[in-house]
Structure formats: structure tokens, C-alpha cells
SELUM-852723 format. One record per residue (C-alpha): residue in one letter; x, y, z. Coordinates in steps of 0.001 Angstrom, whole numbers, plus 524288, in hexadecimal, padded with zeros to 5 digits. Layout:
N
AXYZ
...
//
This chain:
268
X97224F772196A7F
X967F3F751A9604D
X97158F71179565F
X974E9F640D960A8
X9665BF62129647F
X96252F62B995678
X96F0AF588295296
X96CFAF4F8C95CEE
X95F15F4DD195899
X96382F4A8194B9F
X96C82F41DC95226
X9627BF3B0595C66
X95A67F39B694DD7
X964DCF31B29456D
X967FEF2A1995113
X95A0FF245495395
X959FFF22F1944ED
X967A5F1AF694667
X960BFF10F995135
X952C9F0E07948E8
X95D65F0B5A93B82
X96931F02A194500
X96C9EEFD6D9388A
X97442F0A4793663
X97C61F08509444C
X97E4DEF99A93FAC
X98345EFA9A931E6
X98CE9F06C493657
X991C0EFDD8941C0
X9934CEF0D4936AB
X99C83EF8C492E2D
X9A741EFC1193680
X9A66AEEFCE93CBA
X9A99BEE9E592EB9
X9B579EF44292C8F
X9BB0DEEDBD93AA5
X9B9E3EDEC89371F
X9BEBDEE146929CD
X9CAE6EEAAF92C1C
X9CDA5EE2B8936FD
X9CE3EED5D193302
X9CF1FED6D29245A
X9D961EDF7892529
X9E096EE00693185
X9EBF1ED79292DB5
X9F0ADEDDD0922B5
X9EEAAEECC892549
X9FCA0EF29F92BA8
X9FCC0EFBF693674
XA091CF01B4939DC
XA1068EF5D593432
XA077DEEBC493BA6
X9FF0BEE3A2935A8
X9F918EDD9894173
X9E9C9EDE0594062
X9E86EEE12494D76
X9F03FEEE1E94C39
X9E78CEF03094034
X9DA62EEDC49494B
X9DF1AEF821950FE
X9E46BF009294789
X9D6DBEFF2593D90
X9CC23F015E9484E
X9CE70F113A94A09
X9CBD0F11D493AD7
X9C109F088F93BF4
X9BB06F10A7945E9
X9BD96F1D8C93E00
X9B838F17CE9304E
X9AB86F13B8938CF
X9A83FF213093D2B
X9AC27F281F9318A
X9A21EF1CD09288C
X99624F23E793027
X9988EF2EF992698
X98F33F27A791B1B
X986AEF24A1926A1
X9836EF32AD92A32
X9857FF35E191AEF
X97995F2D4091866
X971FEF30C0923ED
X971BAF3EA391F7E
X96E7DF3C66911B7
X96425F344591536
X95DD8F3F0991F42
X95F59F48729136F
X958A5F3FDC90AB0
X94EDDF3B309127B
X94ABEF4B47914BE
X94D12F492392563
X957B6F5273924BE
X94F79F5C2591CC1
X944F9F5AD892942
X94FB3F5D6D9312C
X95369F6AC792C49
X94339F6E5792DA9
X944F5F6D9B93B5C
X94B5EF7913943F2
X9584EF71E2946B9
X9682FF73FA9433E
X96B40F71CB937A4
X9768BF6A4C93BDB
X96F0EF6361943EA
X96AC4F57B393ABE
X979A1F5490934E7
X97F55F54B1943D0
X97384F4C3C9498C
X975B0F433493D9D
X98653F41CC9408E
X98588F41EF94F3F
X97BF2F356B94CE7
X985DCF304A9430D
X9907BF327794EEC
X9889DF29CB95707
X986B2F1F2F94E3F
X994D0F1F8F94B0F
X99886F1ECC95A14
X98F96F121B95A44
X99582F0CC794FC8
X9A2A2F0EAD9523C
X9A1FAF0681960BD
X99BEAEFC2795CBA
X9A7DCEFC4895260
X9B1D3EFF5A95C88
X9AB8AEF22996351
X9ADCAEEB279573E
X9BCB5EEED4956FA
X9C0B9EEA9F964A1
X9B88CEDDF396178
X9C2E1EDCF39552B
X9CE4FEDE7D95DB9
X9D0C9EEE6695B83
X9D6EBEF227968B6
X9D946F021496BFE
X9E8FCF03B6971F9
X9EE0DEFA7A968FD
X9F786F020B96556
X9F8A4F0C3E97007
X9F26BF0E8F97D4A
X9E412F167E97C72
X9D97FF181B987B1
X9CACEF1946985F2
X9CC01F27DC984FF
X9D404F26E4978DD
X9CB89F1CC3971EE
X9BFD7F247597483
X9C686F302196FD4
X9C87FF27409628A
X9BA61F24A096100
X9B6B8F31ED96190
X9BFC2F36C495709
X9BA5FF2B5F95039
X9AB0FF2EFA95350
X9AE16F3E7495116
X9B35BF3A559431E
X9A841F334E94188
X99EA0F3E019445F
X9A81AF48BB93D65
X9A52DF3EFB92E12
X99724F3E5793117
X995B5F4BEA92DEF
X99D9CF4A399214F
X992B0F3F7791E90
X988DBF48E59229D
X98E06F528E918BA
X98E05F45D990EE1
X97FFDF43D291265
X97B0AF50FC90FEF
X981DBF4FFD90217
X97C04F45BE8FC06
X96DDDF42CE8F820
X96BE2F35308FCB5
X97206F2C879081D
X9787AF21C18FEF7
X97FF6F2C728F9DC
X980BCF31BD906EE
X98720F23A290B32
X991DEF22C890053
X99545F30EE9016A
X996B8F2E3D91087
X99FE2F22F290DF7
X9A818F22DA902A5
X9B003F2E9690606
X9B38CF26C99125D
X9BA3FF1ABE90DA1
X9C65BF238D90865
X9C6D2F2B5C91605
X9C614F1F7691CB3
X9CD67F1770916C2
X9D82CF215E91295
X9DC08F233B91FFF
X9E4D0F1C1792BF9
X9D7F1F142292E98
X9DACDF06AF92A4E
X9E7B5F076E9243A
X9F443F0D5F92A38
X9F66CF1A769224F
XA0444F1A2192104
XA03CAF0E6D91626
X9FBF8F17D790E29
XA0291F1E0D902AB
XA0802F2B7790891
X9FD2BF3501901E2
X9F245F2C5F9059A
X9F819F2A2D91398
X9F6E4F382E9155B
X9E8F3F3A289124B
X9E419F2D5C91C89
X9EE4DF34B192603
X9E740F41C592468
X9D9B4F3B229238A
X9D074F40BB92EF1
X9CC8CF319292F93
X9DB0BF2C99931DB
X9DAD8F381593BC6
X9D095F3096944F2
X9D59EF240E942DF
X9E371F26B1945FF
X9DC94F2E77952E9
X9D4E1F2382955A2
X9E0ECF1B12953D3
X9E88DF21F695E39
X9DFB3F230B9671B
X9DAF6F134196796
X9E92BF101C968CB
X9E857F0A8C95B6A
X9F310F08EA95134
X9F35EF147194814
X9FA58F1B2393EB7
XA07CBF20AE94577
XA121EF243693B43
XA08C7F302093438
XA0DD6F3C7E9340D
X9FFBBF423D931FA
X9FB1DF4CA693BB6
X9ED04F43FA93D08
X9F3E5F382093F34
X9FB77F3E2594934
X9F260F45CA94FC8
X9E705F3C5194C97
X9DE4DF42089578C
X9DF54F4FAF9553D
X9DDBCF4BF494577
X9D0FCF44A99471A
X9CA65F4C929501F
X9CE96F5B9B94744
X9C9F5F5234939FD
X9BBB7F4B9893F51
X9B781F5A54945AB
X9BB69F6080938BB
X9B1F1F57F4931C3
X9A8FEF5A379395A
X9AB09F6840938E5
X9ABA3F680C929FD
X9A08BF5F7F927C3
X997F2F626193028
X996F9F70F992B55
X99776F6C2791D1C
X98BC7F611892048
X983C9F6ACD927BA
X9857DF777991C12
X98178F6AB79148F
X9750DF699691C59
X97192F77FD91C66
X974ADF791A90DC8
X96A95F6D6D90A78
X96218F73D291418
X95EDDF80A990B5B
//
């Protein structure tokens, strides 16, 4: 019990810290926003999805990776948040006081979860304003789309502890910010997210099918009622559900223990 108490004060801390800086809620809601206009509309006529190239089958098919690349880009976020608590010496008051150890990293990625959550409805607004429709390709109900969003949020929250791992690595937060990103454009991008996967070369097809990402989007994909990729032979493409949920809570479980041994070990 003090573990929570201790992490939700952490948590209450970086969120009151969030609303007096709103510039950090506004330029992580801009970005995505900018991924939606420009996929959309730049390329939605010429991208093929199962042998249509109809932008509206695109719309549908691009927003579950949009969604996906949004709350896996908070990782530099809490990478740099981290670093900058390190460097600043707040974290080093921290571990004077009689709290959990794992207190401060939780505190810090449930606040991350929150902001992500905020960010990614005013970005599912921005989608049905652009025409993206859930059942478009197969009937859904609200339980099933909310049951997409939070595979989408729990992914979310299970790469903020990889950035908080990141962010205990490195000595400033610039280097905090690029180490948080750049590792991100080939998961994201190698993946089912904005191109179909079977018009990949066969060795790179595998990888995006076998990517956790590809995992969530496919998920997400099926349940929206969204077009998605059907012809994969893949276990996580055909069990997309079961794949993302065994892939986000083994990051967490992985990273978690390696960013708090992390904490400990800078700690003595």
C-alpha cells in the first residue's frame, strides 16, 4: 500500500507540473494531429490496401496505426522528463525521503499514461472530423472500440518504462529526447501501421508481422471494424488480441525491473 500512496504522489506531482507548463499537453496533441492530415491527404490515394486504393479505405485502415505511433511517441517524453529530474538533483531528494524506491519511476509513467489518454481523444476527435469511421469494414459495438483504446493506452504505458530506463541512462535530457525517439521510427514504421505488410519483401514482412507494434494495430484494427491485414499466416496477426496484450505486459515486466535495478544501482 505504500508503494501506490508513495506513486500516486509522484503522479498527483508531474501532473500539476503538466497544467502550470500546457505547452507540453499542446505540442504532444499538434504532432499527431500533423501525422493525420498528412497520411491522410498526402497520401491516401496512392497507398494500396488489400488491392484498393480508395482513400477512404486507407482513412480507415491508417487511423489504428496513427493512434498506436501517438502513444508509443510519449516514450522521449517520459525519457526527457526523467533525465531532466536526474539532472536537476529532484530525484536525488526523492530517494532522501522514506518512500519506495519504485515509487518515483511509476508516479512519473502513470502521469505519462494520463497525458497520453488526453492526447489521444482529442486525436480520436480529429479523425472522425477527417472522415475515419469504426465498422467500416465489419460490424463493432462500443465495447469493442473501447477494448481497442485500451490495448492502445496499455502499450502506451508498457514504452514509457522503456523511456524511463532511457532516461536513467543518459546524462542530460536532449540526449534523453533522441535516445527516446530514434529507436522508434524503425519499430514504427517497420510494421502493418501505414503500409499493408504483405507488399513488403518476404524477410522484412516477417519482422513488421512479428513486431509487438503491428500486434496492437492489427488488434486495434479488428476490433474498430477497420480494414486490416487478412492473408498473414503470423500467429500475432491472427491472434492480434492475445499478441498485444502477452507483448505490452512483457515490457512492462522487463522494463520495469530493468529501470527500477537502474534506479537502485544509481542510488548507491
Amino acid at each position: 500500500m505504500s508503494m501506490v500512496s508513495d506513486s500516486l504522489v509522484i503522479a498527483k506531482r508531474n501532473l500539476i507540473r503538466m497544467t502550470r507548463i500546457p505547452e507540453m499537453v499542446l505540442f504532444g496533441v499538434i504532432q499527431p494531429v500533423m501525422f493525420v492530415v498528412l497520411f491522410t491527404y498526402v497520401f491516401g490515394g496512392s497507398m494500396s490496401v488489400g488491392g484498393s486504393t480508395d482513400p477512404d479505405v486507407y482513412k480507415n485502415f491508417l487511423m489504428a496505426g496513427i493512434f498506436a505511433q501517438t502513444v508509443t511517441f510519449a516514450t522521449a517524453g517520459s525519457a526527457a522528463g526523467i533525465a531532466d529530474d536526474m539532472q536537476k538533483g529532484l530525484v536525488d531528494r526523492f530517494r532522501s525521503l522514506p518512500m519506495a524506491r519504485g515509487a518515483v519511476l511509476t508516479g512519473r509513467t502513470v502521469a505519462d499514461l494520463v497525458q497520453t489518454c488526453i492526447t489521444l481523444t482529442v486525436l480520436a476527435v480529429v479523425a472522425l472530423i477527417v472522415g475515419w469511421r469504426t465498422g467500416s469494414a465489419e460490424p463493432t459495438n462500443a465495447g469493442r472500440v473501447l477494448g481497442a483504446f485500451g490495448l492502445l493506452l496499455l502499450l502506451g504505458y508498457a514504452f514509457t518504462w522503456i523511456g524511463a530506463l532511457i532516461g536513467l541512462s543518459v546524462r542530460t535530457p536532449e540526449a534523453a529526447t533522441s535516445g527516446g525517439i530514434i529507436w522508434l521510427f524503425p519499430v514504427t514504421f517497420i510494421s502493418n501501421a501505414f503500409v499493408d505488410a504483405s507488399q513488403m519483401t518476404p524477410w522484412l514482412r516477417h519482422i513488421a508481422e512479428w513486431n509487438p507494434f503491428s500486434a496492437t494495430v492489427q488488434a486495434c484494427r479488428e476490433l474498430f471494424g477497420n480494414p486490416g491485414v487478412v492473408d498473414s499466416g503470423a500467429w500475432p496477426m491472427q491472434h492480434p488480441v492475445w499478441a498485444s496484450l502477452i507483448w505490452s505486459v512483457l515490457i512492462v515486466a522487463v522494463f520495469r525491473t530493468l529501470a527500477v535495478r537502474k534506479y537502485r544501482a544509481a542510488d548507491g
